[in-house]
N, C-alpha and C positions, 0 to 999 in steps of 0.2 A: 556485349563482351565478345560475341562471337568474331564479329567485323572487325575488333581490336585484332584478335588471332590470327585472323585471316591475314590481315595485312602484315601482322610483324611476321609473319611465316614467307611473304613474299619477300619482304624488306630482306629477311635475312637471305632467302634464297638467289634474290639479285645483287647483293653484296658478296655470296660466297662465288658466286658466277664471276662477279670483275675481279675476285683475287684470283682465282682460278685462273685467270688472262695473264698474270701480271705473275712477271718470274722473280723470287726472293735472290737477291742480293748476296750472294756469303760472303760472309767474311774474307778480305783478299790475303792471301798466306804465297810468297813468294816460295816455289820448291824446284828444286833442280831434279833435273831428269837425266841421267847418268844413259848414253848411248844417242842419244835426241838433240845434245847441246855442244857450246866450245867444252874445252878441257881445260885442266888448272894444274899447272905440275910448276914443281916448286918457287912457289906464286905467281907466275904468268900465266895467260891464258892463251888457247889459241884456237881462233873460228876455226868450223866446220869449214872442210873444203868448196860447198856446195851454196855457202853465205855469197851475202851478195856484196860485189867491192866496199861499199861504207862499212860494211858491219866488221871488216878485217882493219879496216882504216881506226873504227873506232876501240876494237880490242888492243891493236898497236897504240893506240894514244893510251889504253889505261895503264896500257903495260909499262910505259914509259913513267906514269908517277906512281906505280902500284910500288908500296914500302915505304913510300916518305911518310914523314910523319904526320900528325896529327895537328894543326895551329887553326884554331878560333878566327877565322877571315882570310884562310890560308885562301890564296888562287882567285884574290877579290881585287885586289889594285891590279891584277896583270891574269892573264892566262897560265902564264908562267911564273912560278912560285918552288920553292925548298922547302913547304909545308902544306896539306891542303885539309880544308874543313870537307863536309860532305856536298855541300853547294857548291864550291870551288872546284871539288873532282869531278863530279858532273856536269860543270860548266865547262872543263877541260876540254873533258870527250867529247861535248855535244859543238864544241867550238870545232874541233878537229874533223868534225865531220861536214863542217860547213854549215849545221842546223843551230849556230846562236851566234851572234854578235858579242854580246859582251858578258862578264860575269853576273847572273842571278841571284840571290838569297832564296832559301829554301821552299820560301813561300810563294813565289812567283813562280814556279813549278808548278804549283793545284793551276795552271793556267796555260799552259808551255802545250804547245803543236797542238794535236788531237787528242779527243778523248779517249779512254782505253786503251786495251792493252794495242801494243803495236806487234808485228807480226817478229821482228826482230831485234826491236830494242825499246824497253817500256821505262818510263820513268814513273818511281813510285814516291809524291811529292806528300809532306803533311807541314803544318806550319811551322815547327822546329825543324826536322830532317828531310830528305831527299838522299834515295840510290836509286843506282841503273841498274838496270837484268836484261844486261847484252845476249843475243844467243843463249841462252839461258841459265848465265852465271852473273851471279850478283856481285855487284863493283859498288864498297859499302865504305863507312869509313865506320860505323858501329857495329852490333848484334853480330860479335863475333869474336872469340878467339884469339890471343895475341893481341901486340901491339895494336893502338889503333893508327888513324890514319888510313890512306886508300888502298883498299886492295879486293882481290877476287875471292868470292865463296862458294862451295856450296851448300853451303847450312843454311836452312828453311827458316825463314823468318815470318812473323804476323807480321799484316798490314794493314790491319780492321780498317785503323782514321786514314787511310793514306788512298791518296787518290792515283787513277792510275793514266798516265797521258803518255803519247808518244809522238817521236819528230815523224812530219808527213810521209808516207810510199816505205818509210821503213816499221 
């Protein structure tokens, strides 16, 4: 019985050692940081002066469909659309910056550029939705306030299921 103790006392000890190694996951919760990020005044947004050219390139493209409205496929047969879903506004911006070819669906995002977060524009993909957190304001078409359809937030959203990837160098 002893040699039983002895060993499950190791087992556990070297089990609690490789979690020890290994850093938990939290939960991903998108949150804006007021002084740190772009601005949002009466729904446009506008990068930090200190952004790097795409990231102004790409705040200008949201700005340009941010208030259209909401359409199921919107911004799917073209870049350019009079309605856009959340996959379609995200393929806008990420067209506009040179970082996509052609429109996506939501789910082809859990697979788009790099993994994690990017340093200044992360897309947070799960197999229904998809939004960007340009400079650190979110360009959503849901989890929010008003009308839906594209626009800028900065209300904190969870993102438990949602994967987080970003276009390369940005």
């Amino acid at each position: 019985m002893a040699p039983l103790r002895v060993l499950s006392a190791w087992l556990l000890a070297a089990v609690l050692l490789v979690l020890a190694g290994c850093q938990s996951t939290p939960p991903y919760v998108y949150q804006y940081i007021p002084g740190k990020t772009a601005t949002v005044s009466n729904g446009y947004a506008a990068a930090p002066l200190h952004a790097p050219f795409l990231v102004h390139v790409a705040i200008d493209a949201g700005n340009e469909i941010a208030g259209r409205p909401y359409r199921f496929g919107g911004g799917h047969a073209g870049f350019y659309d009079d309605a856009y879903d959340c996959s379609g506004a995200v393929s806008y911006v990420l067209h506009a910056i040179g970082r996509l070819s052609t429109p996506s669906p939501s789910w082809a995002f859990r697979r788009y550029g790099e993994g994690g977060a990017g340093r200044w524009i992360t897309v947070y993909a799960h197999r229904g939705h998809v939004f960007l957190v340009v400079a650190g304001l979110r360009f959503d078409t849901g989890y929010g306030s008003g009308p839906a359809g594209p626009h800028w937030l900065t209300r904190s959203r969870p993102a438990d299921d949602y994967v987080m990837r970003h276009p390369p160098g940005l």
